[in-house]
N, C-alpha and C positions, 0 to 999 in steps of 0.2 A: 506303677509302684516300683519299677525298678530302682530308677536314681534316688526312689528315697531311700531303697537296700543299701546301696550304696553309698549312700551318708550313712544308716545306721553303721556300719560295717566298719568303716573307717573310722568312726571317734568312738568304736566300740558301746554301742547305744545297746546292748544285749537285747533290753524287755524290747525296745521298736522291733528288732529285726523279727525277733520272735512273733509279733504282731502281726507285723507283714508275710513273714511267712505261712503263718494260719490265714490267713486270708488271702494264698496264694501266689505271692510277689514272684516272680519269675527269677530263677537265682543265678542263671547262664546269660541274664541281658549283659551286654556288654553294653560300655558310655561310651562317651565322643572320643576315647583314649586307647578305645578296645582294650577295655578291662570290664573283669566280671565283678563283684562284689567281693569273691573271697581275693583277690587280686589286692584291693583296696582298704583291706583289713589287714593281709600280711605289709606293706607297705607300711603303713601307717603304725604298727604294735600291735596291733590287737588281736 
């Protein structure tokens, strides 16, 4: 569930991330760029 955090996070998908978070999504994984989610949310605006 991580990388899907990480698309929500970044095109600012609010209701997903929340999703994912109640259902546990890990919020410190980092992607293949070593970025975590909130990484790719400031990047991106959101």
């Amino acid at each position: 569930m991580g990388a899907r955090l990480h698309v929500a996070a970044a095109n600012g998908y609010t209701d997903v991330a929340e999703l994912l978070l109640a259902h546990k999504a890990k919020v410190n994984l980092k992607d293949a760029d070593g970025w975590e989610p909130l990484h790719a949310a400031a990047c991106w605006g959101q």
